[in-house]
N, C-alpha and C positions, 0 to 999 in steps of 0.2 A: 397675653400681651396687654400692660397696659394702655389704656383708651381715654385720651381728655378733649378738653376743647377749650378756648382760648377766649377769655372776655375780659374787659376793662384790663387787658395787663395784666392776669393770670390765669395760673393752669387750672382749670376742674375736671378732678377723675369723674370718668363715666363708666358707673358699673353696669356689669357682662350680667345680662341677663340670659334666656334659655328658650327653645325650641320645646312646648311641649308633646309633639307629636313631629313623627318623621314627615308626616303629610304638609305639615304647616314650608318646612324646606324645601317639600318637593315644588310647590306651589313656588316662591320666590324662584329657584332655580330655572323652571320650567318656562314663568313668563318672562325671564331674561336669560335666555340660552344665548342668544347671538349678540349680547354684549358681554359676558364672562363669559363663554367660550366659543365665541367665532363660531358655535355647530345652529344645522337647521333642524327643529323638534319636528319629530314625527309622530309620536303619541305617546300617552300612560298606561302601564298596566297592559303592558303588550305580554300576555301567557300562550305556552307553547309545550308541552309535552310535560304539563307539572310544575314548571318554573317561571317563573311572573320579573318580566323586566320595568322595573319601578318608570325609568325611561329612555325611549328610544329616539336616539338624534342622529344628525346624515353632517359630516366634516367635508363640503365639497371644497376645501386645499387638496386633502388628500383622498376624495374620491373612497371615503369608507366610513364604515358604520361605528357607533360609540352608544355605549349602555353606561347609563349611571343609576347606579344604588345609595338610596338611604336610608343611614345605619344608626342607631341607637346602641345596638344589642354589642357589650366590648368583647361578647367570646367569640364571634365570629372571625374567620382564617379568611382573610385578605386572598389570597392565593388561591385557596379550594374552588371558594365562589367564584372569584375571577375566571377562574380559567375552566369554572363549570359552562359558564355564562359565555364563554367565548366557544366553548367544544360547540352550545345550542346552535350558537348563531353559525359556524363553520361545516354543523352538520344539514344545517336548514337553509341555506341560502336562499332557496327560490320564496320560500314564507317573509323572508325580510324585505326580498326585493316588493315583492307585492303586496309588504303591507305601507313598503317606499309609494309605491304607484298610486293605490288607493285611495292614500291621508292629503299626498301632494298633489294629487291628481296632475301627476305629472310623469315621463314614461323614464325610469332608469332600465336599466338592460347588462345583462349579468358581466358580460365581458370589459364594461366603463367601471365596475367597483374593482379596488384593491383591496384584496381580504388580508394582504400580510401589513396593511397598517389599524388593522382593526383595534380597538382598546374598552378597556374599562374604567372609569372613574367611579370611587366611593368617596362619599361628601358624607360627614360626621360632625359632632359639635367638638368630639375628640377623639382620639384614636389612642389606645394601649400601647408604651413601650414593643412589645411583643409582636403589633399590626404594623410599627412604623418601622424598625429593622425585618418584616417580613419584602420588604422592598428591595432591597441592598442588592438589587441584579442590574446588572446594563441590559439584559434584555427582558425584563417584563415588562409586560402592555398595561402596566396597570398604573392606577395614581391613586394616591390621596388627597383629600383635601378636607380641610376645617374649617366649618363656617360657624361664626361668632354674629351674638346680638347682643346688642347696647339699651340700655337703660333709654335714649338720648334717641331710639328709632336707628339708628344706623346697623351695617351688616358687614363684617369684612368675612371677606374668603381667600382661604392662602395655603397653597403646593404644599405640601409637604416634600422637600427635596432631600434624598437620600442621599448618604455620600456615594462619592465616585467609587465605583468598583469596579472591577474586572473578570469578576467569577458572574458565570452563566447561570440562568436558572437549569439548565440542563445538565451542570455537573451535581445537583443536589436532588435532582427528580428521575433520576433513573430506575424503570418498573411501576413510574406513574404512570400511567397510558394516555391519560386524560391532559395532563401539562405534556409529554414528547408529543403526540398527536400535534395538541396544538401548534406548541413550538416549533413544528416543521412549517407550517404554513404563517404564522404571523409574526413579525418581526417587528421589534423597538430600533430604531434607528439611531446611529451615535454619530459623533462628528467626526469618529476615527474609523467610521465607514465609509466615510468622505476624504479623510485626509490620507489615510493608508495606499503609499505607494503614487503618491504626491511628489515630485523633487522639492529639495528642500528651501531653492530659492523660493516657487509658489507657496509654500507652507510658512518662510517669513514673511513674505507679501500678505498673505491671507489674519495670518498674528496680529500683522500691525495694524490694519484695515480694520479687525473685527476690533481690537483695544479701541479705538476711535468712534467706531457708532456704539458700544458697549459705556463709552462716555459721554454721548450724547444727553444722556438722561440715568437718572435712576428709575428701577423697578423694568427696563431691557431685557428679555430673555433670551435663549438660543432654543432653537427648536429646529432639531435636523428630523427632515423627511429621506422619503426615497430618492427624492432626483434630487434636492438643494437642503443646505442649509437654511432655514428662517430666521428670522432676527425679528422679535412679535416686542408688540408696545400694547395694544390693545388687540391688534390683530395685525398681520407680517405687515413692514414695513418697508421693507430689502431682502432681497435671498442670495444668495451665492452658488457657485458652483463652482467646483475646483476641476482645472484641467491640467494636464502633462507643462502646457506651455502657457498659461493663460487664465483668470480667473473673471467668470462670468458674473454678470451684479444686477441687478432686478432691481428695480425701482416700484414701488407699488403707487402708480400716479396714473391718473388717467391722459390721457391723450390733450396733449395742448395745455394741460395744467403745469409746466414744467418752468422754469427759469433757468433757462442753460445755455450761457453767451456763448459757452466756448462750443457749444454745441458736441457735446461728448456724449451724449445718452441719444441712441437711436432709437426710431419708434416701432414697436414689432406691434403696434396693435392691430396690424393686419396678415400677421404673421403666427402661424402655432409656436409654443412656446410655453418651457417650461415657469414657475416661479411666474409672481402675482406683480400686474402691472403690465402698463403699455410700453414703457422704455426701458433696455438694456444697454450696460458699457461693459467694455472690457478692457483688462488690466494686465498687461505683465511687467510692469516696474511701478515704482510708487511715485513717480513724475507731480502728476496730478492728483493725489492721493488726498490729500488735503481740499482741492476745489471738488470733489468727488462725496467727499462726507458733508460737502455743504450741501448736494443738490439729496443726498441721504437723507439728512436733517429736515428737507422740505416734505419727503415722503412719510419723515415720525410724521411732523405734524398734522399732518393729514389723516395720523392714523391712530395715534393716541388718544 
């Protein structure tokens, strides 16, 4: 991707320099884990039975563990690793919790983690034709990602997003023991895990609602978990939840931070409660749908 910058009134390219050692990314990734990617680092060079996880991080949205690897090498299988890396940690559980307790000195407990939103991210300068259609499953736990460096000191990093598909890793890995294994227990979540068996008045309600904070801004993503929907800017900023009669909408705002005359977003910050933030509303027609993405737009801000 080209890279410029803008002075006196014109464009100047900025060439793509390089990463000479995987160490040097791991290092940048490492001291900014919870601004690119919302997760809490737990350590480097976590080894366990032979296999050395580059690093270990804790997602507490969704209450589970995340391994990322950096890669140089382009013959390595996306796939193999990944779900090597995922069998360690599925078979080891009580080693991860305690190296959780340890580093944070702080007490997790086995029954508070969700092992089926477990994942893996590999971060590369590039990835192979080959590595990047190794993805093309709606349920693998896996990502790519490509970090670039500039002439100019800057650093971009960006998803490799696969097209939509609809075939399993499971219909292509049958007699792999090591991907069915894991694939029983850890699961990619889609928004047709959420919308399936939805009526379909909710499902247009939900359509219109998401095209509306999806224009709020550019660079918006979707990010469905096990109970909701997310809507991430830098980190979630609304979540959803679809129901029979009724669609549930999370605010990520703290308490009292709000601007809501009509007073339509209640305060559950004293309330358990799925999806991030102290106020929730609820929707079954699109009435106020429009004053609804304004108090939305308060909670990008705050989170962008």
């Amino acid at each position: 991707m080209a890279h410029y910058i803008f002075e006196n009134g014109k464009m100047k390219n900025i060439g793509e320099g390089s990463f000479k050692l995987e160490r040097e990314i791991q290092g940048i990734i490492e001291k900014n884990l919870k601004l690119l990617f919302d997760l809490q680092y737990i350590r480097s060079e976590f080894e366990l039975h032979g296999l050395r996880i580059d690093t270990l991080a804790f997602d507490k949205q969704s209450n589970s563990f995340v391994i990322i690897e950096y890669k140089q090498d382009k013959r390595f299988s996306v796939i193999d690793q990944g779900f090597a890396y995922l069998s360690l940690m599925l078979n080891n559980k009580a080693d991860f919790i305690l190296e959780f307790n340890e580093r944070t000195k702080t007490q997790l407990n086995k029954d508070s983690i969700d092992w089926s939103q477990s994942r893996i991210i590999f971060i590369s300068q590039s990835f192979t034709t080959y590595q990047k259609l190794a993805i093309n499953f709606r349920d693998l736990p896996i990502e790519l990602w490509e970090i670039k460096k500039y002439e100019d000191g800057s650093v971009s990093l960006n998803q490799l997003i696969s097209p939509a598909s609809s075939e399993s890793i499971k219909t292509v890995s049958k007699g792999d023991t090591i991907v069915e294994n894991v694939s029983r227990e850890v699961k990619k979540y889609t928004e047709e895990d959420h919308t399936s068996g939805i009526p379909e008045s909710i499902l247009e309600l939900y359509n219109k609602y998401k095209d509306m904070v999806l224009n709020i801004a550019d660079g918006i993503t979707i990010r469905p978990r096990k109970w909701y929907i997310g809507f991430v800017a830098k980190t979630n900023f609304t979540d959803v939840l679809l129901q029979k009669s009724k669609i549930k909408i999370w605010l990520n705002l703290k308490k009292n931070s709000i601007d809501d005359p009509r007073k339509l977003a209640r305060d559950i910050s004293n309330v358990g409660h799925w999806g991030n933030g102290d106020y929730e509303i609820s929707i079954s027609d699109d009435k106020n749908l429009e004053y609804i993405v304004s108090l939305v737009k308060q909670a990008y801000l705050k989170n962008k």
